[in-house]
C-alpha positions in Angstrom: 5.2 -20.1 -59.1 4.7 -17.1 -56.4 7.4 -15.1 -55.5 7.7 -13.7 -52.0 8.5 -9.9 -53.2 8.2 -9.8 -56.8 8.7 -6.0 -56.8 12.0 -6.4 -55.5 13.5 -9.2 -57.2 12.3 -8.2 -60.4 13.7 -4.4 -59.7 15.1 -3.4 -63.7 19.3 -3.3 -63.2 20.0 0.3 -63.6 17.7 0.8 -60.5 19.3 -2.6 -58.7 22.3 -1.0 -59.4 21.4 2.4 -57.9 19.6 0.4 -54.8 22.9 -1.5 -54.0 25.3 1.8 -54.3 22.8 3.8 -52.0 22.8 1.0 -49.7 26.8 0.5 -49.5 27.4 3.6 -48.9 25.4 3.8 -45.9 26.6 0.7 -44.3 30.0 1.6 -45.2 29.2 5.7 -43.3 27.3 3.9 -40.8 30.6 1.0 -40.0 33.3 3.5 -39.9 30.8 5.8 -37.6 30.5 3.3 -34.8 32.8 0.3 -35.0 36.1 1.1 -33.9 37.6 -2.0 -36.0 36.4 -0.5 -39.5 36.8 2.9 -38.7 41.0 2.2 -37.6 41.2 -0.2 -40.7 39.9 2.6 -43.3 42.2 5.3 -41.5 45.4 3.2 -41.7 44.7 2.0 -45.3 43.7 6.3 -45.7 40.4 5.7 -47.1 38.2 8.3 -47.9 34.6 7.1 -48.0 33.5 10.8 -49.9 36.0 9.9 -52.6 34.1 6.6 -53.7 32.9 7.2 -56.4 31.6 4.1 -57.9 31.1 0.2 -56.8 34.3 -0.5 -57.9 35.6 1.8 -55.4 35.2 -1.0 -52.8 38.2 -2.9 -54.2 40.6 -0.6 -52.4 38.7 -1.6 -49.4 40.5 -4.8 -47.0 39.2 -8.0 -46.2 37.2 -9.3 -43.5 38.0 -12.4 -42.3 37.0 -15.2 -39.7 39.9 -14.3 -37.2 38.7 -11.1 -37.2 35.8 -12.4 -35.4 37.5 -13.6 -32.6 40.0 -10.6 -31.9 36.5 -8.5 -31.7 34.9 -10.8 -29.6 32.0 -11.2 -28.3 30.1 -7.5 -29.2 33.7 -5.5 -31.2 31.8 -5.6 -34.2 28.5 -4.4 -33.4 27.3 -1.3 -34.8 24.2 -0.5 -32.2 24.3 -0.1 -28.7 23.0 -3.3 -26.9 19.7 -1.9 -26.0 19.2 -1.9 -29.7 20.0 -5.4 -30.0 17.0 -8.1 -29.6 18.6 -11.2 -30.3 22.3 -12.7 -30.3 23.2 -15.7 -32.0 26.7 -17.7 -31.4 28.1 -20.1 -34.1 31.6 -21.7 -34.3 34.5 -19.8 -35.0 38.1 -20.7 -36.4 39.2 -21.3 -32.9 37.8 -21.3 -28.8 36.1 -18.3 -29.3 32.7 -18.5 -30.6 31.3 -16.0 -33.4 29.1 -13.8 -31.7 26.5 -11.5 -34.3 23.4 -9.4 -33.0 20.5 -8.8 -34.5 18.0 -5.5 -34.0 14.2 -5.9 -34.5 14.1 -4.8 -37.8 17.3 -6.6 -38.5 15.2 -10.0 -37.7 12.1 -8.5 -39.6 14.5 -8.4 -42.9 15.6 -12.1 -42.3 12.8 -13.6 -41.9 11.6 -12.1 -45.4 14.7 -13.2 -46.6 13.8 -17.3 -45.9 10.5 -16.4 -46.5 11.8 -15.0 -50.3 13.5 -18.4 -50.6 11.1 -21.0 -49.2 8.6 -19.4 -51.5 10.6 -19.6 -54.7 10.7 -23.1 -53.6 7.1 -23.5 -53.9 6.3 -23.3 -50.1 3.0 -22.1 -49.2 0.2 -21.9 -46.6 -1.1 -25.6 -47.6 2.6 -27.3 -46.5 3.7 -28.5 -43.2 7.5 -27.8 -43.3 10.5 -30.4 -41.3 13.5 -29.1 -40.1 16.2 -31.2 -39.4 19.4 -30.0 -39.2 22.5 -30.8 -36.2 23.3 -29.0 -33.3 25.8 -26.7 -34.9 22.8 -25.1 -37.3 20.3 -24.8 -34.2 20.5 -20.8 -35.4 19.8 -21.7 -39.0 16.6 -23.8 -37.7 14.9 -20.9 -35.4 15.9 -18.9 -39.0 13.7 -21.6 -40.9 11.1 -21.7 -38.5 10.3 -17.9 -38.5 10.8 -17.4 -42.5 8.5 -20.2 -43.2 5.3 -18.9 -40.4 5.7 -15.8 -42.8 4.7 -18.0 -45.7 2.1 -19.1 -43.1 2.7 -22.6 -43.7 2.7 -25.5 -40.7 6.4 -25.8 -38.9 7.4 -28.4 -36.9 10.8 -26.6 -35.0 14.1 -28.1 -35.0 14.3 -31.3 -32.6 17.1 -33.0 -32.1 16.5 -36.6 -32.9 18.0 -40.0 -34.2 17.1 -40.2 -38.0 14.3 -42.9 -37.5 12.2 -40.8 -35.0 12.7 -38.1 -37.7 11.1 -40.5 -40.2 8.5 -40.6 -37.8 7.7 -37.8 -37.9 7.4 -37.2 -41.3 5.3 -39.7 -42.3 3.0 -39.1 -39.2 2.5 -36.1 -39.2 2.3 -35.5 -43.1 5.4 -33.3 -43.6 5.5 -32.1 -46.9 8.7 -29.7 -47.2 11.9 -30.7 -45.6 14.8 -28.3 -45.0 18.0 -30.3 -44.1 21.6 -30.8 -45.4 22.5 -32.7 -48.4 24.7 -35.5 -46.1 21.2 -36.2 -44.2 18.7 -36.5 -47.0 21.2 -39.1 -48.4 20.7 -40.4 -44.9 17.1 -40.5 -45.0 16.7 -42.3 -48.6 18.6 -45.1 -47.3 16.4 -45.5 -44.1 13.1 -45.8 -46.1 14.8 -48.3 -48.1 15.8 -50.1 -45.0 12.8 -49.7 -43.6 10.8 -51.0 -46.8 8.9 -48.1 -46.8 7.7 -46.6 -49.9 8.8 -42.7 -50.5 4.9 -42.6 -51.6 3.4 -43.7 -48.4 5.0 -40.1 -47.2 3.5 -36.5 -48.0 7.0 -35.2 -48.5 7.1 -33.1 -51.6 9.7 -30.6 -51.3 13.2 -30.8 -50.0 15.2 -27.9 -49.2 19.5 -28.7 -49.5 20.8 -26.2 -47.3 24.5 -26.2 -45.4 27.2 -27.5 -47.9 26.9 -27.6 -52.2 25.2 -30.9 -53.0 28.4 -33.1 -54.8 27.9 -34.6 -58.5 24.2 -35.7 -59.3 23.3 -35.6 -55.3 20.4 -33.9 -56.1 18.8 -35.6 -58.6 19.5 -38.6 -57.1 17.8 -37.5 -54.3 15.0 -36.3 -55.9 14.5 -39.9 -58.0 15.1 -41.7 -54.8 12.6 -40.1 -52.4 10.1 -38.9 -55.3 10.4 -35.1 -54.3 11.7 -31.9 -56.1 14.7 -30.5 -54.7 16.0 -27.2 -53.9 19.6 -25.3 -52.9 19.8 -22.6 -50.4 23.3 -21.2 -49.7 23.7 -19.1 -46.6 26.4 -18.7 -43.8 27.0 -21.0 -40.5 28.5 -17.9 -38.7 26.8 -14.7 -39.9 24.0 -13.6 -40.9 22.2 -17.0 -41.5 20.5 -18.8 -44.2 18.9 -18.6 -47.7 21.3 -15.6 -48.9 21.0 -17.4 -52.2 18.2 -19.9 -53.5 17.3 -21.5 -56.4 13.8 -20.5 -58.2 12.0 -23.5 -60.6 14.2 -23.2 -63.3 17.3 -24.2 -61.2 19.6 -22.2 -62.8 22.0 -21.1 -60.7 21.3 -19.9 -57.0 19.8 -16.2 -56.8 21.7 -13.6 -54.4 19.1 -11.3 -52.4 21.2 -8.1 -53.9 18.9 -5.8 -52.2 20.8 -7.0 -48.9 24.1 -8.4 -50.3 26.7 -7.0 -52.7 28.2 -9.7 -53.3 32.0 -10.0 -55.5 33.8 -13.3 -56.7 38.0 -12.9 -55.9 40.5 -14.5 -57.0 41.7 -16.6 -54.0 45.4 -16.0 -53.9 45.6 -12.2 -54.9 42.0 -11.0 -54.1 41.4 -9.3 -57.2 38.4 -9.4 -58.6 36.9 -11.8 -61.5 34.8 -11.4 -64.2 31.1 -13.3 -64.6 32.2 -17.2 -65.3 35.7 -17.5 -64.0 35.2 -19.3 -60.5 37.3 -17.7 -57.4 35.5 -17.2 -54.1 32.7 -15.0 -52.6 32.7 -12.3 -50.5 29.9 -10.1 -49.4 28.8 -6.6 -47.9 25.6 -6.8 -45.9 23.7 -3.5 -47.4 21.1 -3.4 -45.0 21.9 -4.9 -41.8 22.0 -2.8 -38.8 23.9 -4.7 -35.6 26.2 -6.5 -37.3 27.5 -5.1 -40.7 30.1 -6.9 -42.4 32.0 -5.4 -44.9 33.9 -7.5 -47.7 33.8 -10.9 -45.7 36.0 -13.6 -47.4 33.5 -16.5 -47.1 36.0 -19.3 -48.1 33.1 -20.5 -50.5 34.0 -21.2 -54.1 31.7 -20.0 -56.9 30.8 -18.2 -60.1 28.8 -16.0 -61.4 26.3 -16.8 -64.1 25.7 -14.4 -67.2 22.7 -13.4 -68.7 18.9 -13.4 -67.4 17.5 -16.0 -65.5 13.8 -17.1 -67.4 12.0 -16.9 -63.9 11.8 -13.2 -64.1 13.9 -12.5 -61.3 16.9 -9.9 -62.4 19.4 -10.8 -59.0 22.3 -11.7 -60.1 22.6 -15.9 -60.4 25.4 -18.2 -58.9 26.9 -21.6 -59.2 27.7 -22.5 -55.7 31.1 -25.3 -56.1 31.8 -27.8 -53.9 35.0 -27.6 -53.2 36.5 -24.5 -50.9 39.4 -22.2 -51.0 40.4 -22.4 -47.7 41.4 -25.3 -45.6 38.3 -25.2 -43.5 36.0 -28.7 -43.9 32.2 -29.0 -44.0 30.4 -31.9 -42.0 26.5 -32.3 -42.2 26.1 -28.2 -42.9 28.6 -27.2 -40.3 32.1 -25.9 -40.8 35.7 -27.6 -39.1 38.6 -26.4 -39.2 41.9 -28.1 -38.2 43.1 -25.8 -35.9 40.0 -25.5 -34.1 40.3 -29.2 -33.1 43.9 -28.2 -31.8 42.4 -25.8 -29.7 39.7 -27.9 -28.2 42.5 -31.0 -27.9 44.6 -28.8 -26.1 41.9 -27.3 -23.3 40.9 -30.6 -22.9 44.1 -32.5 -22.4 46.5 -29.6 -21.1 48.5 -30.2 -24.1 48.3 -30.2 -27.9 49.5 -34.3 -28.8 52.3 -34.8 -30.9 50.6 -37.4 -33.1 47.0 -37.2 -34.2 44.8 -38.1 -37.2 41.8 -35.8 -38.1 39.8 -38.1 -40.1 36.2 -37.1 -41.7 34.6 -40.7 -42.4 30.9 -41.6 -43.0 29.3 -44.7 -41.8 26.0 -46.1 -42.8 25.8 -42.3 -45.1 26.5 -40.7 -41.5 29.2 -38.4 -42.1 31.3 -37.9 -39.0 34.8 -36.7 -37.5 37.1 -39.5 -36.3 39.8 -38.1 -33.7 43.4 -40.5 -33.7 45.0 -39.2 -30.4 48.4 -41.8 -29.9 48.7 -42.5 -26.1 52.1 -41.3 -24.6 53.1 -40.8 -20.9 51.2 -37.8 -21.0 47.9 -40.1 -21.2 48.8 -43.2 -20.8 47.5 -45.3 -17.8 47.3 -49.2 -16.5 44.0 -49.1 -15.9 42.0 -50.0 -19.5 38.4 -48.9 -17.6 40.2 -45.8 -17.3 41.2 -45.2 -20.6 38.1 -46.1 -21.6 36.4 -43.1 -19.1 38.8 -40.5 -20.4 37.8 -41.3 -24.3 34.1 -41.3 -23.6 34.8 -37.6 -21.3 36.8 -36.3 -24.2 34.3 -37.6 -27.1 31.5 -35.6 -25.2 33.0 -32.5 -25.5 34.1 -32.6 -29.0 30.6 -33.4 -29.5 29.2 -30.4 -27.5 31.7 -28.0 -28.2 31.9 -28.8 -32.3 27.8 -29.7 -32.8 28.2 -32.8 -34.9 29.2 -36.2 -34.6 32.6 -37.3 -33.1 34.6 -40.6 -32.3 37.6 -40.1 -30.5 40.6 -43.1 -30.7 43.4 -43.7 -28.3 46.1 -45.3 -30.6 49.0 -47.2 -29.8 52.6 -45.4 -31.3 52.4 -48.6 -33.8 49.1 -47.5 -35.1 50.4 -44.4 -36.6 52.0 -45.9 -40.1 54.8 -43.7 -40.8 53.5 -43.7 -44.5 50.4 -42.3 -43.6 49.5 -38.9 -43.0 49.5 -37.2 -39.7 49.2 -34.6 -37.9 46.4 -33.2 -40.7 42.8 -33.1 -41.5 41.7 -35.7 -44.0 38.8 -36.0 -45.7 38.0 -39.8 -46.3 34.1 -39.9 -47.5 
């Protein structure tokens, strides 16, 4: 199986560990040098960066979180001047403002080796013609997947937004062999070609690439059995930096973090403390060598653990099990991330108001995971005319759509639709 760099994920520990503590400590100089928000966090919590000493230094450190994201918006966090900055990407946030991260040339040079590193652990190579089909809310993730895998200098065909037959379409037509997409649509898919009474073997497809969410259960070897491929996880991040942070090599193990750019610690949730290799809490990373946007102990909200001992592949980065389930109370739909007081936000801009009775409901249909939207009609938005109502839905169901890039059905309910035994006024998750 080739690997991308083998150099560099094969580096022996005691000079991985040397790597990663050169690194930190210049991303850590270089963030309290020129972004205001690090440097006045480090001064109030009197951190001294010539005093640390060792990696475990970066405990004393605080927490970067989501919201954080939003109080610096859009360029707070930015660690180059704008000239220096070559591309800017936008992804959802926790609320109406969007996350907004930069990149600098080299920054985008690093990432695309970075999906390069992972698409060719996954067996990707010049001979493939590689699929990407991901929804509107991981456009960034698919130029990301587009320019990592033209390093491995196999055939692309870009992210296009269409309806899953025209995708199977494509695939068959055009003889894709690699497909990078979420878990939620690859279930999707396998239940088309059945419906279609088409034969997984009458494809070229190959290779499928899981990236966006932790497939649930046996997902993935179902998947595999069902649509005669071999599968592989990638984890990354919907808001910053991207995709393929971790992947999994051939002997599926446990995903690989890319140490040379991450340091990477598992917490425990409630207290933030630091766990040992096997207890699960959640992750949080330090980029070590980007240059726009640094991020310095960034609470992802994922849950995971680390894996002891040597992975038989070769590689020496440090291996994780990526969990389903979250710490947070944030939800993932097809890859992309909801959170229930974002929907508030958007409800409220778009009606004037934030409704007094509501159901968030995540549903799937036909393997088509979605976000169902109660909203019961009051005097606020009630009117006589049911063409009307009608025209206000469809308004307010477009711009769910747009603003949270993924499915949504929005429902005016009567005041007797809301049973007072159910649960209101909360996100539920229903698949």
């Amino acid at each position: 199986m080739p690997m991308w760099n083998e150099k560099e994920e094969s580096l022996d520990l005691e000079e991985r560990a040397q790597q990663q503590w050169e690194r930190l400590q210049s991303t850590l100089n270089r963030a309290y040098k020129n972004v205001p928000f690090y440097r006045n966090r480090f001064d109030r919590q009197k951190i001294d960066l010539s005093q640390m000493e060792t990696r475990e230094d970066l405990a004393g450190i605080p927490f970067t979180g989501r919201e954080h994201f939003s109080e610096n918006y859009p360029y707070g966090l930015f660690a180059v001047p704008l000239r220096d900055v070559v591309r800017i990407h936008t992804a959802q946030g926790t609320g109406l403002r969007p996350v907004v991260s930069g990149y600098t040339r080299q920054d985008l040079h690093v990432w695309r080796e970075l999906v390069a590193r992972a698409l060719s652990a996954s067996g990707v190579t010049r001979l493939d013609i590689l699929q990407i089909d991901l929804d509107p809310g991981l456009t960034n993730w698919g130029r990301d997947y587009k320019d990592g895998a033209e390093c491995t200098e196999a055939g692309v065909i870009p992210l296009t937004l269409l309806p899953p037959e025209k995708q199977l379409m494509v695939m068959r037509d055009y003889r894709t062999s690699v497909l990078v997409t979420t878990p939620s649509a690859a279930e999707q898919l396998a239940e088309l070609l059945f419906q279609s009474r088409l034969n997984p073997n009458e494809l070229s497809l190959r290779t499928l690439i899981l990236v966006g969410e932790a497939p649930r259960g046996a997902l993935q070897d179902q998947l595999e059995e069902q649509l005669h491929v071999k599968s592989w996880v990638h984890y990354g991040l919907s808001e910053v930096p991207g995709p393929a942070i971790a992947f999994e090599c051939e002997e599926r193990l446990g995903l690989h973090i890319s140490e040379d750019h991450f340091f990477a610690e598992v917490v425990d949730p409630a207290t933030g403390v630091p766990l040992p290799d096997g207890e699960e809490g959640e992750l949080v990373l330090t980029t070590l060598t980007t240059k726009a946007f640094p991020l310095i102990r960034f609470r992802t909200g994922d849950r995971v653990k680390f894996l002891e001992g040597s992975c038989p592949c070769g590689r020496t980065l440090r291996r994780m099990q990526w969990l389903p389930r979250r710490t947070d109370d944030m939800l993932i739909i097809r890859g992309v991330k909801i959170h229930h007081h974002q929907i508030l936000l958007f409800l409220e801009r778009s009606l004037g108001f934030i409704p007094r009775s509501y159901r968030f409901l995540i549903k799937r249909h036909q393997l088509r995971d979605f976000l169902e939207i109660w909203v019961k009609v009051d005097e606020e938005i009630f009117s006589d005319e049911i063409k009307e109502m009608e025209r206000f839905s469809r308004q307010l169901c477009a711009e769910m759509n747009q603003e949270l890039g993924i499915p949504v059905q929005i429902r005016l309910k009567e005041g007797a639709s809301f049973d007072p035994h159910w649960q209101t006024n909360r996100l539920e998750d229903l698949r």
